[in-house]
Short mmCIF file of the C-alpha atoms (twelve columns), coordinates in Angstrom:
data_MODEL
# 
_entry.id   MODEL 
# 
loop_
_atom_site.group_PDB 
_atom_site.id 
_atom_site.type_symbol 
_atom_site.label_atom_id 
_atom_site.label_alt_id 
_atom_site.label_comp_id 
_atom_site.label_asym_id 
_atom_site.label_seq_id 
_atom_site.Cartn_x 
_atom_site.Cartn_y 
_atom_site.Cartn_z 
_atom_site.pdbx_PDB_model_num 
ATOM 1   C CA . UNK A 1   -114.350 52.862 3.558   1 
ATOM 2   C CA . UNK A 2   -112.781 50.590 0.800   1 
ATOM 3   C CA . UNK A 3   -111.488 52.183 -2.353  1 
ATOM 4   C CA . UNK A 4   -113.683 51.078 -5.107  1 
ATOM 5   C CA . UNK A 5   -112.428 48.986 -8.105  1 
ATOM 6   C CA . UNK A 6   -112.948 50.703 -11.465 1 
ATOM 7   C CA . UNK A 7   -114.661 47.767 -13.561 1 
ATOM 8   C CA . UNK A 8   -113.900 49.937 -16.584 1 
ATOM 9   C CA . UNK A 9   -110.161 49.312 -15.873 1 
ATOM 10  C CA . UNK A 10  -110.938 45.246 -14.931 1 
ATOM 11  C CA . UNK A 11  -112.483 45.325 -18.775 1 
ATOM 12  C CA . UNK A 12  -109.978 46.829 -20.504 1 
ATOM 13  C CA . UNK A 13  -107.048 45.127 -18.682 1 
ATOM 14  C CA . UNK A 14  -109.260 41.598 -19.923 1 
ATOM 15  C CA . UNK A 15  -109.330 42.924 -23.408 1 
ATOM 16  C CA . UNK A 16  -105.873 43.137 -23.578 1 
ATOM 17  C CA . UNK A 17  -105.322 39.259 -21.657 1 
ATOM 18  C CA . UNK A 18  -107.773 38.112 -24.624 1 
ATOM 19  C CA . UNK A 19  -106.245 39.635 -27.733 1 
ATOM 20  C CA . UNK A 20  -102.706 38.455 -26.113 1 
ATOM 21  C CA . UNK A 21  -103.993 35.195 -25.523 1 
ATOM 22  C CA . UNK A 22  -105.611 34.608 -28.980 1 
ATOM 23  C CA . UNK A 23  -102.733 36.034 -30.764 1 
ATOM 24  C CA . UNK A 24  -102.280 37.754 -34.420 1 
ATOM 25  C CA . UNK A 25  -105.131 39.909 -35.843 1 
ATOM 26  C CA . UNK A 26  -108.371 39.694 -33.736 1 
ATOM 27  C CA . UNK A 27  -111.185 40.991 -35.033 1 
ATOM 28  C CA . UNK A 28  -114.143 42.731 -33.128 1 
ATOM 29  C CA . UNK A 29  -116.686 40.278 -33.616 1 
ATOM 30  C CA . UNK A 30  -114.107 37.034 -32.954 1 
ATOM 31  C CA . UNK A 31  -113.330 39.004 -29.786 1 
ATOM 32  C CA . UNK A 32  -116.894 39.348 -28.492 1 
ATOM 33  C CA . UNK A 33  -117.611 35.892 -28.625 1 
ATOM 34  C CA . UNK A 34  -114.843 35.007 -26.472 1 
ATOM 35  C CA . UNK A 35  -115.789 37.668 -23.868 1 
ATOM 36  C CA . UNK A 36  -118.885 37.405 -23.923 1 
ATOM 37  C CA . UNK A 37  -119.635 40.622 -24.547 1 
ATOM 38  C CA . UNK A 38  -121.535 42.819 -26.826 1 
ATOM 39  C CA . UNK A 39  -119.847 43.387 -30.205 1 
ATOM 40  C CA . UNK A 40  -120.197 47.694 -30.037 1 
ATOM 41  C CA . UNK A 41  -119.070 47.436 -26.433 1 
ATOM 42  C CA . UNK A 42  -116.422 45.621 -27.100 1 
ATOM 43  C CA . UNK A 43  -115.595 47.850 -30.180 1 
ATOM 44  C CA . UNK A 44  -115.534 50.958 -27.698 1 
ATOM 45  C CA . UNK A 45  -112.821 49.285 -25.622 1 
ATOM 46  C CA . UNK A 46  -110.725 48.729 -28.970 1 
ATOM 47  C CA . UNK A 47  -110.744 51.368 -30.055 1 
ATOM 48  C CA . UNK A 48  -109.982 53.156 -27.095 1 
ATOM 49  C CA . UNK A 49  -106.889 50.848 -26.552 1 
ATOM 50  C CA . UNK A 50  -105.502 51.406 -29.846 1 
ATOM 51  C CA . UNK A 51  -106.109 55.441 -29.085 1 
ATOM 52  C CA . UNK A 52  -103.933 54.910 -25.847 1 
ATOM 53  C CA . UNK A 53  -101.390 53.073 -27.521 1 
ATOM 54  C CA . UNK A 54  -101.355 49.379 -26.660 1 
ATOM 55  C CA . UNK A 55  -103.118 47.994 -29.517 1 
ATOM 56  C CA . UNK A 56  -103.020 49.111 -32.846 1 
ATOM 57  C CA . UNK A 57  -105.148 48.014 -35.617 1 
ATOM 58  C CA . UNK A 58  -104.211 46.346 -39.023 1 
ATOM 59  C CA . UNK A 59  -104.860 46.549 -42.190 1 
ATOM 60  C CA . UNK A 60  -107.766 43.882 -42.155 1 
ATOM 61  C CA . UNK A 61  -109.282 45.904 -39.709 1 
ATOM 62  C CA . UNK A 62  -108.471 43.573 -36.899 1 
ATOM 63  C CA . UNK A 63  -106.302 44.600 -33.885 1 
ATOM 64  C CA . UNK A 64  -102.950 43.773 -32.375 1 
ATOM 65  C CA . UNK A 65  -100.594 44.591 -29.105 1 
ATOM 66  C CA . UNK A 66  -99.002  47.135 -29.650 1 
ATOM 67  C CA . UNK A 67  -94.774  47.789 -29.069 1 
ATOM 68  C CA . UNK A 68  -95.912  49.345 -25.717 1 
ATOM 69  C CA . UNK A 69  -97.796  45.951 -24.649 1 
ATOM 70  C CA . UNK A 70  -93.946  44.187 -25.529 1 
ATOM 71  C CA . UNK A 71  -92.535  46.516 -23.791 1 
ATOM 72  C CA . UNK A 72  -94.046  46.698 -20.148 1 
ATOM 73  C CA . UNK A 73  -94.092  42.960 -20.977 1 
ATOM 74  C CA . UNK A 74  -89.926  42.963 -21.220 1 
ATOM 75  C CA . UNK A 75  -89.686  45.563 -18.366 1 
ATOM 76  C CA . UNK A 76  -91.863  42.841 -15.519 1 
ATOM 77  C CA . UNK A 77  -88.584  40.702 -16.593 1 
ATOM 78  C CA . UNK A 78  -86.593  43.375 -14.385 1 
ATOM 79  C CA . UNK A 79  -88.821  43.064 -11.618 1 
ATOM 80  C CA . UNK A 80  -87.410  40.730 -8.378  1 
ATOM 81  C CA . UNK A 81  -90.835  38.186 -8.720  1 
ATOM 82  C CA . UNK A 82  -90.484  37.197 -12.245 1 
ATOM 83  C CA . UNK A 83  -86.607  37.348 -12.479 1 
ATOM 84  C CA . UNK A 84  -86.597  34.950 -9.305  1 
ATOM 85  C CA . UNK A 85  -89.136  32.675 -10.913 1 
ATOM 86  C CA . UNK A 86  -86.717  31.982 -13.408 1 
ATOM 87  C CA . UNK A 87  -83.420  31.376 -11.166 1 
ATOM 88  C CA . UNK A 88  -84.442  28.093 -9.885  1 
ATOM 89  C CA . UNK A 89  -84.945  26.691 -13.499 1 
ATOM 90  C CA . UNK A 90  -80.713  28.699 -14.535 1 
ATOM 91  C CA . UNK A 91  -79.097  27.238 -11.208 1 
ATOM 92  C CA . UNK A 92  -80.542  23.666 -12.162 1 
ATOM 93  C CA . UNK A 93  -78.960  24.037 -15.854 1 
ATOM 94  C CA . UNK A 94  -75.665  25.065 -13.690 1 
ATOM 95  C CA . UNK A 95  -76.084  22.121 -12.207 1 
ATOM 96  C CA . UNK A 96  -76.184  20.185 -15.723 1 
ATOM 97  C CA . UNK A 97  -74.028  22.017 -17.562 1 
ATOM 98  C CA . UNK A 98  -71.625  23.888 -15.284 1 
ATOM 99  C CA . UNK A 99  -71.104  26.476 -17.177 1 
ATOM 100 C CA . UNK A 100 -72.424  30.486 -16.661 1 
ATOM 101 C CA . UNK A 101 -76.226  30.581 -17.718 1 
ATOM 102 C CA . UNK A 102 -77.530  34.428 -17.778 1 
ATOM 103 C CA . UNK A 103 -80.553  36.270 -18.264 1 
ATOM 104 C CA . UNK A 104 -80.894  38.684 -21.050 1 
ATOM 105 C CA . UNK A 105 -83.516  41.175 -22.158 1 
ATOM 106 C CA . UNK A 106 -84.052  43.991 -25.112 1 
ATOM 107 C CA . UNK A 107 -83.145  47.113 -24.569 1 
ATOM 108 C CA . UNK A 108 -83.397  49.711 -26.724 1 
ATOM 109 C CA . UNK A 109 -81.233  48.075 -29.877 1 
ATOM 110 C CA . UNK A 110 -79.237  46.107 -27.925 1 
ATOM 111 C CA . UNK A 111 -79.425  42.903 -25.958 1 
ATOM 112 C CA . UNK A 112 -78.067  43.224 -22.182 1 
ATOM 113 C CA . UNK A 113 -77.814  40.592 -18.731 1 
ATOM 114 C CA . UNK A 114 -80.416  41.399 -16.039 1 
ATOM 115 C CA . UNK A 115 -79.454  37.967 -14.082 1 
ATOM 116 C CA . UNK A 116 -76.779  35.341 -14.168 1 
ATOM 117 C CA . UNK A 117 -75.540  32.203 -12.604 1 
ATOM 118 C CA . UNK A 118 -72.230  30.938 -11.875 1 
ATOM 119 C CA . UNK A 119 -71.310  27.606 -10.492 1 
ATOM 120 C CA . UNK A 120 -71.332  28.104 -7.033  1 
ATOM 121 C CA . UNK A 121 -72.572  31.661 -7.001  1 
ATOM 122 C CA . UNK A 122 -75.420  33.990 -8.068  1 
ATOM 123 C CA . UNK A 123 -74.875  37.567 -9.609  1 
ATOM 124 C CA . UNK A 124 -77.645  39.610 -9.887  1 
ATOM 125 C CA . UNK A 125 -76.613  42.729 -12.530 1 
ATOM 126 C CA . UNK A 126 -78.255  46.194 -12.772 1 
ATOM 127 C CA . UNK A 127 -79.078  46.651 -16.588 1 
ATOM 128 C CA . UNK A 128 -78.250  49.709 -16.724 1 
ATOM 129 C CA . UNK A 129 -74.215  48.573 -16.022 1 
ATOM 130 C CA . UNK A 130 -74.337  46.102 -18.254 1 
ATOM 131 C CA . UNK A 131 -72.291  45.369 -21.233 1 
ATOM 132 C CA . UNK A 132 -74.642  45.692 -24.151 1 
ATOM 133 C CA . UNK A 133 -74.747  43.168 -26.993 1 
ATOM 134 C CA . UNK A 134 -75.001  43.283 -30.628 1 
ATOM 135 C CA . UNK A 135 -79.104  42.060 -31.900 1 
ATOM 136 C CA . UNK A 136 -76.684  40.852 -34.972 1 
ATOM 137 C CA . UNK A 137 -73.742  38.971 -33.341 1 
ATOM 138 C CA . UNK A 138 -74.901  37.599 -30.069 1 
ATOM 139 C CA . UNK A 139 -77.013  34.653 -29.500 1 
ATOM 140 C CA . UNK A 140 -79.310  36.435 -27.172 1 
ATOM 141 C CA . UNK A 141 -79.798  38.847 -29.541 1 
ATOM 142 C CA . UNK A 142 -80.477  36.386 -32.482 1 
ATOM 143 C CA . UNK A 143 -83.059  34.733 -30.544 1 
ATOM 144 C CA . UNK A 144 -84.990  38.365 -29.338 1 
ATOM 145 C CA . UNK A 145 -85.180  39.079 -32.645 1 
ATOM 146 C CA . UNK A 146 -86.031  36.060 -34.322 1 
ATOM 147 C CA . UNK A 147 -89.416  36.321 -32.261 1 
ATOM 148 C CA . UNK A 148 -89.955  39.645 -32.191 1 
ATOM 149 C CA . UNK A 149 -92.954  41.306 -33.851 1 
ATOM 150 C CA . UNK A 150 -93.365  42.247 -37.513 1 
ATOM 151 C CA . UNK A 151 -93.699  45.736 -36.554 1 
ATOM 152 C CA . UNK A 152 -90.893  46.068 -33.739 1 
ATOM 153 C CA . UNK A 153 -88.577  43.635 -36.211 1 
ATOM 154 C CA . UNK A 154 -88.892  46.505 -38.652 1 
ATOM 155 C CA . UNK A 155 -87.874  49.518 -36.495 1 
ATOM 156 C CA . UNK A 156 -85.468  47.595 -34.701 1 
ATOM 157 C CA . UNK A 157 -84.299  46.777 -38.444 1 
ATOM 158 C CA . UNK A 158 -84.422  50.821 -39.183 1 
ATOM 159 C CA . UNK A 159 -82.185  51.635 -35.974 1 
ATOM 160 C CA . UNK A 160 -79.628  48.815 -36.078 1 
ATOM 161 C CA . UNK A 161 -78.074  45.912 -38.402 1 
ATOM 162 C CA . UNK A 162 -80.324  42.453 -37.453 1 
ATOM 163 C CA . UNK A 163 -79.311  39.058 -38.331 1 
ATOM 164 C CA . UNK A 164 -79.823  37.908 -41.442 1 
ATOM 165 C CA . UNK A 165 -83.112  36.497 -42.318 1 
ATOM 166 C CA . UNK A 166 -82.354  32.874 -43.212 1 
ATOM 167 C CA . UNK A 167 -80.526  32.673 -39.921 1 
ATOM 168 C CA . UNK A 168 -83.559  33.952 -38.066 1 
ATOM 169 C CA . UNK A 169 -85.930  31.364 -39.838 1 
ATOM 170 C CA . UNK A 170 -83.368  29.019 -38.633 1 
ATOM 171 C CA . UNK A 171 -83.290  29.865 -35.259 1 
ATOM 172 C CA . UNK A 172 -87.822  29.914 -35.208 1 
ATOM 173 C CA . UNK A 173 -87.159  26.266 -36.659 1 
ATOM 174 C CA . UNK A 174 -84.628  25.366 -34.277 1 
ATOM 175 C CA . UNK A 175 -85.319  27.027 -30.898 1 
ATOM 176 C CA . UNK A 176 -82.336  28.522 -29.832 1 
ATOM 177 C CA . UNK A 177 -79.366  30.144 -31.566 1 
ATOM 178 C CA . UNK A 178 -75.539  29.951 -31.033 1 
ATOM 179 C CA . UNK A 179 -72.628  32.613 -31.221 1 
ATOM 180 C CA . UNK A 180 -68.770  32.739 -30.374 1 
ATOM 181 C CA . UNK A 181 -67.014  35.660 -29.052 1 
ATOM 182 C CA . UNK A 182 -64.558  36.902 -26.930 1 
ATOM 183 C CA . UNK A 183 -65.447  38.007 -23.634 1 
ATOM 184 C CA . UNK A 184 -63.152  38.855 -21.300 1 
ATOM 185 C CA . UNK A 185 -59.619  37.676 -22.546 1 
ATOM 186 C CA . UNK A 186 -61.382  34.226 -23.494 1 
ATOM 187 C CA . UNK A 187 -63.190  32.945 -26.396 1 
ATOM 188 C CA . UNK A 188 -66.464  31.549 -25.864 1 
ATOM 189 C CA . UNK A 189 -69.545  29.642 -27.261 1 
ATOM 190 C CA . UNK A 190 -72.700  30.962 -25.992 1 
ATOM 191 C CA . UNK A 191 -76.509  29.042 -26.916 1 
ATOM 192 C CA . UNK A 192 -79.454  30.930 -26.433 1 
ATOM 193 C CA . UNK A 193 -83.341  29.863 -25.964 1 
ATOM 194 C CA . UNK A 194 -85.943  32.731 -25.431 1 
ATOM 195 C CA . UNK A 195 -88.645  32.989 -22.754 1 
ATOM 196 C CA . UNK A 196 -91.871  32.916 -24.605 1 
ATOM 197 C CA . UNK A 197 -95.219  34.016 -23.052 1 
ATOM 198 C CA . UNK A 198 -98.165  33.680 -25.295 1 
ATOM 199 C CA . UNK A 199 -96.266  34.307 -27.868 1 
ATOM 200 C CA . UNK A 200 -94.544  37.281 -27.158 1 
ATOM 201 C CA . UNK A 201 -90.386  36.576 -26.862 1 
ATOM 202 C CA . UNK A 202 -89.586  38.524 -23.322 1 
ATOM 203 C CA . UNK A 203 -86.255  37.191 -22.664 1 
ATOM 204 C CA . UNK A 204 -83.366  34.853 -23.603 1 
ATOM 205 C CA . UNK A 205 -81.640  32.487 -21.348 1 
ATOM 206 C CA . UNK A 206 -78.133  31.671 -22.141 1 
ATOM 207 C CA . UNK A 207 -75.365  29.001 -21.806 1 
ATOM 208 C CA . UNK A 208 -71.422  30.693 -21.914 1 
ATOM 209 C CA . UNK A 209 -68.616  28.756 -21.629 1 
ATOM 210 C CA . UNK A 210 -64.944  29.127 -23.046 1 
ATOM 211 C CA . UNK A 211 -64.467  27.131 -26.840 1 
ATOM 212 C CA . UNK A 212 -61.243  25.470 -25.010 1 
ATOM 213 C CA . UNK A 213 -64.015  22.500 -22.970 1 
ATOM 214 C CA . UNK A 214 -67.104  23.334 -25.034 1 
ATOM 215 C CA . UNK A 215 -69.202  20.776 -26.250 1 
ATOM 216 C CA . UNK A 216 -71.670  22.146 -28.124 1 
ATOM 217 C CA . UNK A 217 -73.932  19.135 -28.585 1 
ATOM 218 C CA . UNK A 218 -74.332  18.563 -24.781 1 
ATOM 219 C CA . UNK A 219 -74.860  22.514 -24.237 1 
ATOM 220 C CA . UNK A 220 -78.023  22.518 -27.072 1 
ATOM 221 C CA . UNK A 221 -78.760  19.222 -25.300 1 
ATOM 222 C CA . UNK A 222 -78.917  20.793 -21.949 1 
ATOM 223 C CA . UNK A 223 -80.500  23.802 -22.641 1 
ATOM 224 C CA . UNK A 224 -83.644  22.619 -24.936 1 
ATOM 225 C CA . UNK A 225 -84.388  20.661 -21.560 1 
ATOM 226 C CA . UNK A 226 -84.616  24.290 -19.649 1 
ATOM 227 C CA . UNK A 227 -86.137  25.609 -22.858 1 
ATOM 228 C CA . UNK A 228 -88.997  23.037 -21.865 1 
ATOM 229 C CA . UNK A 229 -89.549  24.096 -18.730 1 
ATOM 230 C CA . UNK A 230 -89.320  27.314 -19.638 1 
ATOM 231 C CA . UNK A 231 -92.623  26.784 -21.474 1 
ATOM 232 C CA . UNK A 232 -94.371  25.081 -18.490 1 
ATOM 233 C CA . UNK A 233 -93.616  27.856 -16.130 1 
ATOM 234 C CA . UNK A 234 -95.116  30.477 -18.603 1 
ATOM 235 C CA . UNK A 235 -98.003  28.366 -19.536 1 
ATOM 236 C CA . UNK A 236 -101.165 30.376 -21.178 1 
ATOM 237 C CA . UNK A 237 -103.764 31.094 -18.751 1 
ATOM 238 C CA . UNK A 238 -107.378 29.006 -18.947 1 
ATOM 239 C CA . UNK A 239 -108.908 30.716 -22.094 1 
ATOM 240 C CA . UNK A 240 -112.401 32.839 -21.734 1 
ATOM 241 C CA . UNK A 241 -115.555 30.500 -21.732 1 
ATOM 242 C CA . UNK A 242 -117.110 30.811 -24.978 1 
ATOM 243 C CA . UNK A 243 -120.725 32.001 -24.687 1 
ATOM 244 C CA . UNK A 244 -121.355 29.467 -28.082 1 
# 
């Protein structure tokens, strides 16, 4: 006998897909139209989200993920499938550039490498080994923060020094930030791009390479290509049929 699904759990899992996928402050009413649904129904699984802790609810009355939806989000970014769906996309910018191109995440206050890419070799890096980078100094860091939430940006903000605000409009405007530092005896130029799913910034994907050959032009040239295909690979999902 097959284990039955819980359609409870199928609902609430969509509720969350929806208010991700429309973004911002969803309200209940602008949320049963695009399910489908009825409005107190779809006020009961609200509210019980926001009681468990992935949504919370504003002060228009509307609701939003939670830090706990960004998190699990940043955490799949560990996870062999998702990690390996974005290899193919850092050994072509190899390719390109040849220069290192890594993989970086949040954690905690810091930024660290889950995944990089050498020319003519892949090392795959436990997290928990890693180096961990300044949010302030590194570009990684400048670009997970630049699209982070209002509400994680401010305790993030309460726990560590950020970036400074006209560099992180900058870096929204632009699409990827840049750093130097020294990393191992040498000094280095790094450019950063993040990994955006519906909004939601779960990674950063990096070009390194020593300030001696650098050419930063060509590297922000290269790397808004990936940045591209970056946002093909995590393309939204078909939005819910409107009932209207």
């Amino acid at each position: 006998m097959s284990t039955q699904v819980l359609q409870s759990a199928v609902k609430a899992l969509k509720v969350l897909e929806e208010v991700s996928r429309l973004g911002g402050s969803v309200g209940v009413g602008q949320l049963a139209r695009h399910l489908g649904w009825q409005r107190g129904a779809t006020h009961q699984y609200l509210v019980t989200l926001a009681s468990a802790g992935w949504l919370r609810q504003d002060d228009s009355g509307g609701y939003r993920l939670s830090l706990k939806a960004g998190v699990v989000g940043r955490a799949a970014m560990t996870e062999d499938s998702l990690v390996e769906a974005i290899e193919p996309l850092m050994h072509d910018l190899v390719a390109r550039i040849h220069e290192s191109i890594s993989l970086a995440i949040l954690q905690d206050d810091a930024t660290v490498v889950i995944s990089r890419v050498e020319p003519g070799r892949l090392v795959r890096i436990d997290p928990r080994f890693e180096g961990r980078m300044s949010l302030e100094k590194s570009a990684s860091g400048k670009v997970l923060v630049a699209h982070a939430a209002p509400d994680e940006l401010a305790q993030l903000g309460a726990r560590t020094q950020l970036p400074p605000t006209d560099e992180l409009t900058r870096v929204r405007r632009d699409g990827y930030a840049t750093a130097r530092a020294h990393w191992y005896g040498d000094d280095i130029v790094v450019v950063a791009v993040p990994v955006l799913e519906r909004g939601t910034c779960l990674a950063a994907v990096c070009i390194s390479a020593p300030t001696a050959r650098a050419d930063l032009d060509e590297m922000i040239a290269a790397i808004r290509v990936t940045a591209e295909e970056l946002d093909r690979l995590f393309v939204n999902p078909t939005p819910a049929k409107d009932p209207s």
